[in-house]
C-alpha positions in Angstrom: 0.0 0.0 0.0 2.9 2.9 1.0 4.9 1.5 -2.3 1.6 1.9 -4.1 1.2 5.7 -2.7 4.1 6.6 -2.9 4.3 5.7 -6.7 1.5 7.7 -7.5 3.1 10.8 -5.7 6.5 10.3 -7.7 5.1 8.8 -11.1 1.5 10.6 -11.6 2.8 14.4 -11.7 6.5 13.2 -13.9 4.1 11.2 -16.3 1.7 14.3 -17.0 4.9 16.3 -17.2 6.2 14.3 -20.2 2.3 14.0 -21.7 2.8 17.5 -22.3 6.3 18.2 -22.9 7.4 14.8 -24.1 7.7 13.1 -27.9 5.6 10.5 -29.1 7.0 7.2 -27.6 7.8 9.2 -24.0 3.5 10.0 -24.1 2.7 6.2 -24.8 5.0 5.1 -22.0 3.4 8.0 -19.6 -0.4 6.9 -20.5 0.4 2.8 -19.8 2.5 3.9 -16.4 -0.6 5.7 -15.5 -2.7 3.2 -16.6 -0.5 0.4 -14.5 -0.7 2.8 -11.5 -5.0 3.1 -12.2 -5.3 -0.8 -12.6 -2.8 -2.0 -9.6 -4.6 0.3 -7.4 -8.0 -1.2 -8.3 -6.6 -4.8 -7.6 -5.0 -4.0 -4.1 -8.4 -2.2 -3.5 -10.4 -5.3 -4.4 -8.4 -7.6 -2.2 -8.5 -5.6 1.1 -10.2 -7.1 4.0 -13.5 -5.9 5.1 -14.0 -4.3 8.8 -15.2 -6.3 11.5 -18.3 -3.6 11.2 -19.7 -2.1 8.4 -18.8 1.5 7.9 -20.9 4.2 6.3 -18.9 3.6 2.8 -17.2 0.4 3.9 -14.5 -1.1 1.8 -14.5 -4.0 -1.2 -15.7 -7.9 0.0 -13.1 -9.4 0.5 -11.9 -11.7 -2.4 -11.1 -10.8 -6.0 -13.1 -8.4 -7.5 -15.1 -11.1 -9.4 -17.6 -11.5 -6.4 -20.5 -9.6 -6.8 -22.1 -8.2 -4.1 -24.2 -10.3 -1.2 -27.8 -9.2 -2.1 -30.5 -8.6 -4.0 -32.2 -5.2 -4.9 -33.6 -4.0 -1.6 -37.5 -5.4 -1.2 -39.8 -3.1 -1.4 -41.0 -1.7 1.7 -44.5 -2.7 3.0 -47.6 0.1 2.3 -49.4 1.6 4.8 -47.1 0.3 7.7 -45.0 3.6 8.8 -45.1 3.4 12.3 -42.2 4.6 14.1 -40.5 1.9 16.6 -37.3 2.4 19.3 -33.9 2.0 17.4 -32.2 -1.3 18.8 -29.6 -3.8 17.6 -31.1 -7.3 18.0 -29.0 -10.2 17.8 -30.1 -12.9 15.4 -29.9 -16.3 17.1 -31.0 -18.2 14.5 -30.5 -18.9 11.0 -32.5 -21.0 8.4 -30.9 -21.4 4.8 -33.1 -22.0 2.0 -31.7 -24.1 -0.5 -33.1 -24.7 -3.9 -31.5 -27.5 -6.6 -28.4 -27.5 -4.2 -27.6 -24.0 -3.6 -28.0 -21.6 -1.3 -31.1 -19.0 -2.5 -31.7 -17.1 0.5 -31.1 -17.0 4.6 -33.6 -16.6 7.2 -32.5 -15.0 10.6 -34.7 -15.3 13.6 -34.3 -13.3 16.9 -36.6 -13.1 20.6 -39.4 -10.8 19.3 -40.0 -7.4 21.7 -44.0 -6.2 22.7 -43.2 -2.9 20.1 -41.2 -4.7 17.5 -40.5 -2.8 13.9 -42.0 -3.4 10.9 -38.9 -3.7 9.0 -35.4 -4.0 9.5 -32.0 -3.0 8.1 -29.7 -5.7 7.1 -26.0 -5.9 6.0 -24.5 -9.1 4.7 -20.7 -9.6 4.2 -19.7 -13.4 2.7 -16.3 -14.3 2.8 -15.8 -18.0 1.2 -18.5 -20.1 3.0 -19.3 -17.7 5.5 -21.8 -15.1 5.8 -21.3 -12.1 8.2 -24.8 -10.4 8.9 -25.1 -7.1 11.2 -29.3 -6.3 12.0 -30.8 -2.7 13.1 -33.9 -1.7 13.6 -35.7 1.0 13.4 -34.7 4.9 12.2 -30.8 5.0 11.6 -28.2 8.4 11.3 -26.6 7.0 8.3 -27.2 4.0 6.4 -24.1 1.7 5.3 -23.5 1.0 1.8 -25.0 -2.2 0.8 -27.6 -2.4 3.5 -31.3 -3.2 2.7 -34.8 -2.9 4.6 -36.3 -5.7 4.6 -40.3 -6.7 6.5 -40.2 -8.5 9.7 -41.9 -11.1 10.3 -43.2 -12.0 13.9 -44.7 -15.3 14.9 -44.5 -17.4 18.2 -42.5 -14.8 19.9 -39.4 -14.8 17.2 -39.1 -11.9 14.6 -37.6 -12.8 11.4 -36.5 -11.5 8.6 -35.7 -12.9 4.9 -32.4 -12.0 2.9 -31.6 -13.4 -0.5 -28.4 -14.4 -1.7 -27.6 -13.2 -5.0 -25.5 -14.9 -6.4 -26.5 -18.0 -4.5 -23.7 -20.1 -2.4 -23.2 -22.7 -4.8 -22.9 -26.4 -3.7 -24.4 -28.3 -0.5 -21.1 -27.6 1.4 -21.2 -26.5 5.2 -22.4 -23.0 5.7 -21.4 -20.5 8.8 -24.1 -17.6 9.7 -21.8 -15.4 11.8 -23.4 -12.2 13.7 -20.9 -9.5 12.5 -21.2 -7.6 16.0 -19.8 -10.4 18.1 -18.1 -12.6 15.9 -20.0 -15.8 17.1 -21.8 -17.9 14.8 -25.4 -18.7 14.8 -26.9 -21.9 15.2 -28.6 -22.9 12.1 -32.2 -24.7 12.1 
């Protein structure tokens, strides 16, 4: 990373230099030293490691920069149900996957339901491999991290729940980790 900065601060400014005041063959080799500079720094930046929380604008998945992101378009919100519930951070202690031909479609995660519980709730997946990384929030929220979605809550025998698709799905019927991205433990599947 401090060879990669530091190459912009040296290379960038010589290599506009010479686009100006250089000959043909000292432009070309400017534009491709720029253009190595533009495309390394887009790899390291796609192979960082996310945060063990999710930022407001948090970094690239981890993993080449092949792996699309962990969701679906967000769900549309339901009508007519705008009440305003207490902000709180429930823990999911429970997670159902839904499988369909062999892979992995979509996750349910179920947490102890509350008398005033929200309508909806915002969720953040981060998958690394096998493992899924999921951080919940309910209701209103100062600023909403990139890649989160507001899904419905469901509430039945005293257990909210909410659905989140997996898009792409996990492929294959390997093993499968649910971790809660607050605490780092993982979450009993059902």
């Amino acid at each position: 990373m401090l060879v990669l900065g530091v190459s912009w601060l040296i290379l960038a400014p010589l290599c506009l230099w010479l686009l100006i005041r250089g000959n043909g063959a000292t432009r070309l080799g400017s534009v491709v030293a720029l253009a190595g500079l533009e495309v390394t720094t887009l790899w390291v930046h796609s192979t960082t490691r996310t945060p063990s929380t999710p930022a407001a604008h948090p970094p690239a998945m981890t993993a080449p920069a092949a792996r699309p992101p962990a969701m679906t378009a967000p769900a549309a919100e339901p009508a007519g149900r705008a009440t305003a519930c207490a902000a709180r951070l429930p823990s999911p202690e429970q997670a159902r996957p839904a499988r369909s031909q062999g892979d992995l479609r979509a996750v349910t995660f179920r947490w102890t339901a509350v008398a005033d519980e929200c309508d909806t709730a915002t969720v953040v997946l981060r998958r690394d491999r096998r493992d899924v990384k999921v951080w919940l929030h309910e209701g209103p929220m100062r600023h909403r991290p990139a890649g989160a979605r507001r899904l419905p809550v469901s509430v039945a025998d005293g257990m909210a729940s909410v659905e989140v698709r997996l898009a792409p799905p996990l492929p294959g019927k390997g093993a499968f980790r649910a971790i809660d991205g607050r605490t780092g433990r993982p979450i009993s599947l059902s």
